[in-house]
Backbone as CSV, one residue per row, in Angstrom:
resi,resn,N_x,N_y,N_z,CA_x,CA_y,CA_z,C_x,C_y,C_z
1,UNK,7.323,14.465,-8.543,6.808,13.202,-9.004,5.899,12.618,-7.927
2,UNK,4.985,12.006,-8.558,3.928,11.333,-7.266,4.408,9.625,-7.244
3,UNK,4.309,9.669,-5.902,4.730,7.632,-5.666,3.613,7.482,-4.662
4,UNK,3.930,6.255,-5.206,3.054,5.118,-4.362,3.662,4.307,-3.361
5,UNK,3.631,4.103,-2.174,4.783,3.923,-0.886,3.810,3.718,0.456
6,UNK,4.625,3.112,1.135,4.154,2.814,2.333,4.508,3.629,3.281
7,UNK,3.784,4.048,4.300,3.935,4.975,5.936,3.517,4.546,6.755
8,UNK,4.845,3.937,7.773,4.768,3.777,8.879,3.853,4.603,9.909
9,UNK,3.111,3.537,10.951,2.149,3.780,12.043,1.757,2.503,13.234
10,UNK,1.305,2.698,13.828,1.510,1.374,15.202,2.424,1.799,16.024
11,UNK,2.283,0.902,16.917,2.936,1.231,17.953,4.733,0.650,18.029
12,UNK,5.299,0.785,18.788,6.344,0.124,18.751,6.765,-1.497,18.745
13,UNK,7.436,-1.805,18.177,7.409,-3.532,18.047,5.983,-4.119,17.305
14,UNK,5.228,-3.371,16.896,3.914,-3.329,15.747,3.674,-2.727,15.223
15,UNK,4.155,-2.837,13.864,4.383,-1.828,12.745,2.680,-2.207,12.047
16,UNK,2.810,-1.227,11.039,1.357,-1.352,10.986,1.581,0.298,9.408
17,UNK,1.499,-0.595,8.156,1.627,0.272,7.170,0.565,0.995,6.145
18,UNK,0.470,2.391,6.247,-0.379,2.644,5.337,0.026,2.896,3.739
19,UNK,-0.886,2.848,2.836,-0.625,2.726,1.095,-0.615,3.846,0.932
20,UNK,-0.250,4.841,0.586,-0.457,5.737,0.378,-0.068,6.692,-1.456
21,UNK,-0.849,7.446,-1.642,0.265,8.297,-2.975,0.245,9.662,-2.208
22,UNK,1.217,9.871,-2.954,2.137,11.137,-2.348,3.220,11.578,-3.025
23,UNK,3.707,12.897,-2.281,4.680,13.422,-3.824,5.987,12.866,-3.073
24,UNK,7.198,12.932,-3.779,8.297,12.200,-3.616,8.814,12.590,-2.479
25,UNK,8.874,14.134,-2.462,9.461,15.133,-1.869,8.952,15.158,-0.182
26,UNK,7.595,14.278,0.362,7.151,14.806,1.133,7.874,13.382,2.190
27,UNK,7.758,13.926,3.774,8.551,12.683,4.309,7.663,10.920,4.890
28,UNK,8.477,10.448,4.761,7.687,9.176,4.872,6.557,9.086,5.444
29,UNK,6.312,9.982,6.451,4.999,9.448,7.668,4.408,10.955,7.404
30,UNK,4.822,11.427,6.426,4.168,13.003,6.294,3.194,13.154,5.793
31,UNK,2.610,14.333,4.633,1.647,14.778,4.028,1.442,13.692,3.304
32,UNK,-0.307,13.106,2.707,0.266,12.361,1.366,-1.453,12.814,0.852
33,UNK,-1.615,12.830,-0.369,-2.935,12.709,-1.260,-3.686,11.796,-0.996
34,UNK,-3.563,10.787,-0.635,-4.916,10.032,-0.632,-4.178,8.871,-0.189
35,UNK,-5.525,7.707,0.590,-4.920,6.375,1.622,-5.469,5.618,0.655
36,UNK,-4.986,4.509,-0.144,-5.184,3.373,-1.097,-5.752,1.775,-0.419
37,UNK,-4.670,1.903,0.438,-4.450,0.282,1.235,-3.906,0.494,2.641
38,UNK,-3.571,-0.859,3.172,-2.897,-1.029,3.950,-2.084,-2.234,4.047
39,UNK,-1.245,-2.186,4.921,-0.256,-4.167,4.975,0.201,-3.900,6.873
40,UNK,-0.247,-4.868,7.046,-0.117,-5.669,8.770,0.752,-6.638,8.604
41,UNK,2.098,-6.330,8.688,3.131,-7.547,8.693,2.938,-8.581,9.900
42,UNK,2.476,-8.309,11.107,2.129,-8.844,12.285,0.219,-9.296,12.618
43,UNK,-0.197,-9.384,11.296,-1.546,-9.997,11.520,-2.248,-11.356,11.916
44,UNK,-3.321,-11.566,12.551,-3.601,-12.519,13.102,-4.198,-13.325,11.887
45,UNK,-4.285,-14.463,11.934,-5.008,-15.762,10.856,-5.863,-15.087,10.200
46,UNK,-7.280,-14.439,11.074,-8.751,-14.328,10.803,-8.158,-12.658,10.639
47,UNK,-7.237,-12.107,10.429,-7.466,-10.794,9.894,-6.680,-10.117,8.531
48,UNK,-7.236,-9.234,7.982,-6.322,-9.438,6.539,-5.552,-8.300,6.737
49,UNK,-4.339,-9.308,6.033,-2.960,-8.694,6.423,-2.735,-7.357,5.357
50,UNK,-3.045,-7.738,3.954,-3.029,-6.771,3.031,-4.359,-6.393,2.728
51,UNK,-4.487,-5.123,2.250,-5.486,-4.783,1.490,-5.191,-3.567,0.543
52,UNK,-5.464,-3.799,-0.674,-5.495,-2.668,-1.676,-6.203,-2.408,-2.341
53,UNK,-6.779,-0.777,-2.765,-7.824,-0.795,-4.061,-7.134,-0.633,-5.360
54,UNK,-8.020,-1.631,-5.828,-6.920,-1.672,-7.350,-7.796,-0.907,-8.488
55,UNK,-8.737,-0.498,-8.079,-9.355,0.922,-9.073,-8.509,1.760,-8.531
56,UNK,-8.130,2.570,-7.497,-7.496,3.847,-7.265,-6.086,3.410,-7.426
57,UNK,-5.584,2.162,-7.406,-4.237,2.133,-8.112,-3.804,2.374,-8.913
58,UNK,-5.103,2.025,-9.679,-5.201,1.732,-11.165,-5.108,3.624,-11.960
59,UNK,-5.920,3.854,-11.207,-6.571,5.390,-11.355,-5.187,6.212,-11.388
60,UNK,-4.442,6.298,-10.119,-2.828,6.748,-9.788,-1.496,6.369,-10.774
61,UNK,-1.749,5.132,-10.851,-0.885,4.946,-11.890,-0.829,5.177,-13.091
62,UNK,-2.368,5.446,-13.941,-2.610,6.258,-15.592,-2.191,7.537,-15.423
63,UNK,-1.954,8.281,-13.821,-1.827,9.937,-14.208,-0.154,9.729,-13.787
64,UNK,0.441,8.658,-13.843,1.705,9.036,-13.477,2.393,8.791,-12.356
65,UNK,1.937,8.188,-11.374,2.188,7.749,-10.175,3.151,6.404,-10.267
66,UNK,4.050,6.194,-9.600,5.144,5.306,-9.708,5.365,4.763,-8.123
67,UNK,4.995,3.086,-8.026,5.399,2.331,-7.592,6.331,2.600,-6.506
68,UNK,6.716,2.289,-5.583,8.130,2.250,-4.539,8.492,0.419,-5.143
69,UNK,9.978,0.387,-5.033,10.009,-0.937,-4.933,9.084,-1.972,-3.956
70,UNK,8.892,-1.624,-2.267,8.224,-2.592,-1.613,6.823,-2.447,-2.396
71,UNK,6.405,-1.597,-2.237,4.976,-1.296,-3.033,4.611,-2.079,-3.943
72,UNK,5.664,-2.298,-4.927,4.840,-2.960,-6.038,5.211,-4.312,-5.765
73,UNK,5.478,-4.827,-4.873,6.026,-6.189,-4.045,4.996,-6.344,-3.831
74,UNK,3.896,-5.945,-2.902,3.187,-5.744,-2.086,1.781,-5.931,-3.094
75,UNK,1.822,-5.296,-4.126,0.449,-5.350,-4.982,0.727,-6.374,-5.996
76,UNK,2.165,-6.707,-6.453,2.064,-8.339,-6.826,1.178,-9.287,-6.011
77,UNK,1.500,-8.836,-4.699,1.448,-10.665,-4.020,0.062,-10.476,-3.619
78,UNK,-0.408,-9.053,-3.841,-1.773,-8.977,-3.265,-3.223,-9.161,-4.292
79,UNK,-2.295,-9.005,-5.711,-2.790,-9.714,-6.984,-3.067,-10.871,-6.913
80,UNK,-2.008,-11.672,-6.744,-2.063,-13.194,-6.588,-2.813,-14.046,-5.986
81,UNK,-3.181,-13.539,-4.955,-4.217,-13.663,-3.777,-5.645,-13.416,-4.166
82,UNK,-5.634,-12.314,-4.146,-7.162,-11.527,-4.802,-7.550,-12.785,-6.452
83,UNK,-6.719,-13.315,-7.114,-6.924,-14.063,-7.869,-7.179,-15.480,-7.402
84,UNK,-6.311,-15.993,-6.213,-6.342,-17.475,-6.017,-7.921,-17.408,-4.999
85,UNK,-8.513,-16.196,-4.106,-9.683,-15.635,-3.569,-10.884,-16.386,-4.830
86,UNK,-10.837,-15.514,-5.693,-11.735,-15.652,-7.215,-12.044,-17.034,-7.045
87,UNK,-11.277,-17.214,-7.271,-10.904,-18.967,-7.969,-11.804,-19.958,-7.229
C-alpha cells in the first residue's frame, strides 16, 4: 500500500519533517517515491512552517495513496490557512 507520512531530518533538538509518499513497508526515514511538502515544528515568524502541494496530493491520493493520521492533520490545518491566505 502507498502512504502519505512524514520523515524525520534536522538535527538533534530540531526536528525538521519531510511529506513524503511511500510504500508502507519501507522505514520511516527510508526509501520513498516522491517529496510533496514539508512541516518545521520549530519555525521562525517570517518562515513557513508548513508547506504542501495539493496537486500532487491530490494526484497520490486518486491512485490510492492513504493519509498517515499526523498527515492528514497536517493538510487539514494547512488547508485552512492556504484558504484564510486567499481571503
Amino acid at each position: 500500500m502507498v502512504v502519505i507520512r512524514l520523515a524525520r531530518s534536522g538535527a538533534k533538538k530540531r526536528p525538521f519533517y519531510n511529506m513524503v509518499v511511500t510504500d508502507s513497508r519501507s522505514r520511516r526515514d527510508g526509501r520513498f517515491v516522491e517529496r510533496i511538502g514539508f512541516y518545521n515544528p520549530v519555525a521562525a515568524e517570517n518562515e513557513p512552517g508548513l508547506r504542501v502541494d495539493m496537486q500532487r496530493l491530490s494526484y497520490w491520493q486518486g491512485h490510492g495513496a492513504q493519509l498517515s493520521p499526523t498527515a492528514a492533520r497536517l493538510v487539514k490545518k494547512f488547508g485552512a490557512s492556504a484558504v484564510a491566505k486567499a481571503a
